[in-house]
N, C-alpha and C positions, 0 to 999 in steps of 0.2 A: 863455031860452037862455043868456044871459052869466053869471047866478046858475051854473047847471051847471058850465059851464066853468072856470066861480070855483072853486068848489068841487073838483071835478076838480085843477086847476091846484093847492088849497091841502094836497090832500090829497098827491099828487103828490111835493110840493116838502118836504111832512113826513116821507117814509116817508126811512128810512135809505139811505145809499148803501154799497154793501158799501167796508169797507176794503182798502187793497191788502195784502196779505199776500204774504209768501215764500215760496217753495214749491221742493222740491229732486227734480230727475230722478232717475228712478230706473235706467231702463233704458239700455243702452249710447248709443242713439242715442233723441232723442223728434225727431219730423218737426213742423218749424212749417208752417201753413198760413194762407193768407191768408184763410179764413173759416172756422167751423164746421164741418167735414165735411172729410169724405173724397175726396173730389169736389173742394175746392179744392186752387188752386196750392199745391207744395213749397216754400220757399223757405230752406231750410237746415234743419240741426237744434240741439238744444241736446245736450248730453254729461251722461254718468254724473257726477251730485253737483252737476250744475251747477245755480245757482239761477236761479230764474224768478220775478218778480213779477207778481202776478196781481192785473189790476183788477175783472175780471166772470167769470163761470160764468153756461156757458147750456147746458143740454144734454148735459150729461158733458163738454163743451170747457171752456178759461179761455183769456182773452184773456190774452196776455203783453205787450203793447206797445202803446204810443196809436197814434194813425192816423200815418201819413206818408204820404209822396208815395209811387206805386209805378211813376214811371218809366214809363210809359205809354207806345210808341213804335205806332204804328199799331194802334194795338189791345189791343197785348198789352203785359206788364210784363215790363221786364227782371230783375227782382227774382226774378222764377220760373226755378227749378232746374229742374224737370219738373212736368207735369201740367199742371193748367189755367191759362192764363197770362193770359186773356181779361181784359178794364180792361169787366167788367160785376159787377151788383149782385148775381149768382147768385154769383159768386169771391169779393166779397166787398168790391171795389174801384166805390166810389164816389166820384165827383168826382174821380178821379184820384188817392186815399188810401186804405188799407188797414190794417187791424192784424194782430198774427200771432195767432193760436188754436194750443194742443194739446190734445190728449188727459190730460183731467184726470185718466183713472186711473194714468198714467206720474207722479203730482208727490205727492210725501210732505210733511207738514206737517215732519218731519226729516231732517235731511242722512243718506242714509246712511254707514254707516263707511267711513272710509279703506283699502282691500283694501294698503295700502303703509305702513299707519303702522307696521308691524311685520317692515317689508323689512331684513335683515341679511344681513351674508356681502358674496357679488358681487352679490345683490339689490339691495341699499343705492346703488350705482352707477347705478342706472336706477329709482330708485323713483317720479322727478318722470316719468317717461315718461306721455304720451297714450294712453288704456286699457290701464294698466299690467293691471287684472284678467283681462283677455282674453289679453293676448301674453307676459306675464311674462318665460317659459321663452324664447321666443324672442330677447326683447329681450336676455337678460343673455347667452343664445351669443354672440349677432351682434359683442355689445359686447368681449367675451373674445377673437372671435374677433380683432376691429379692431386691440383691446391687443396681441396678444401677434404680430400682424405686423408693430405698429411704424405703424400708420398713425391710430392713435389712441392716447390715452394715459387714463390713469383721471381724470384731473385734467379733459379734455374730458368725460369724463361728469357727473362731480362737477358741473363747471361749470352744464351745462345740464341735470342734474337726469336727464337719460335721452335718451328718443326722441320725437319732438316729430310731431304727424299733419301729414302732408303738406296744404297748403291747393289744391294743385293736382294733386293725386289723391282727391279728395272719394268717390267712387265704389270706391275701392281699398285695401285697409291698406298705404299707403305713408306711411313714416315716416321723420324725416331727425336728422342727430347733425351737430353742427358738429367738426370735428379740424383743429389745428393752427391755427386761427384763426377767425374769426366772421362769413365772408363767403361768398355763393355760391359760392365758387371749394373754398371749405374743406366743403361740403355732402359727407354719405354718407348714402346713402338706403338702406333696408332696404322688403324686400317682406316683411309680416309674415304673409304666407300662404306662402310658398315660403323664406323665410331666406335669399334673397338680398342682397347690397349691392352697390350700382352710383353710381356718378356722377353 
């Protein structure tokens, strides 16, 4: 029996271990999940072009991230945006650690192209913006609109490149531009479904 397990063990320890590789989003948003499936907890997403390094495939998934702790509070993980939050072996979260998985057919072995390496005109003003390929048309009104009442200036755009995704509107396209200076007080938010900006 220990012959076996020898053997097992030496075979085991010979086979290759996949290397980690880069791997670049494709789609607007790819959902991480704290296990294999559909079925496990959200716990954020990655963005268009963003890379991901990938230690294992299993299943049409790739693990993006070694284990860590998943904050564990009675049960559940605080870590979970929505869906399964549950701190068991079915989510994914063993011992009170977890890795994220996506969906391996969202990850291109190449980055795709830049949709702004070719922004000119009043484009060029907003080309650093967060899903610029999606809001484009709206971002460079908003920005027009800001400049020419005086409450922003081009030079604020320049600065920051564009419109930047709100971190606490996760669920929303709300996006914010700093004018006049670089502090919460100096924030304009755009609602990039409505071409709204508010305070």
């Amino acid at each position: 029996m220990r012959k076996i397990f020898l053997i097992l063990f030496l075979i085991c320890s010979s086979m290759p271990a996949m290397a980690e590789t880069d791997k670049w989003v494709t789609p607007d948003r790819l959902i991480r999940r704290t296990c294999p499936s559909v079925h496990c907890g959200n716990v954020g997403s990655l963005f268009f072009r963003e890379k991901a390094t990938v230690y294992e495939q299993k299943d049409g998934w790739s693990r993006i991230t070694k284990s860590y702790d998943a904050s564990c509070v009675n049960g559940l993980s605080e870590y979970v945006d929505n869906g399964n939050a549950a701190c068991v072996k079915e989510n994914g979260i063993v011992d009170g650690q977890f890795s994220e998985w996506v969906s391996t057919k969202f990850l291109s072995e190449t980055r795709p192209a830049d949709p702004s390496a070719n922004a000119a005109g009043d484009y060029a003003l907003i080309k650093g913006s967060d899903d610029f390929r999606i809001y484009k048309d709206v971002f460079v009104q908003a920005a027009l609109k800001l400049i020419s009442s005086g409450q922003c200036t081009a030079a604020d755009f320049q600065e920051m490149g564009g419109w930047v995704k709100s971190a606490n509107h996760i669920d929303s396209p709300i996006y914010f531009a700093y004018c006049g200076g670089m502090t919460q007080a100096n924030r304009i938010y755009l609602n990039a479904a409505t071409a709204d900006t508010f305070k």
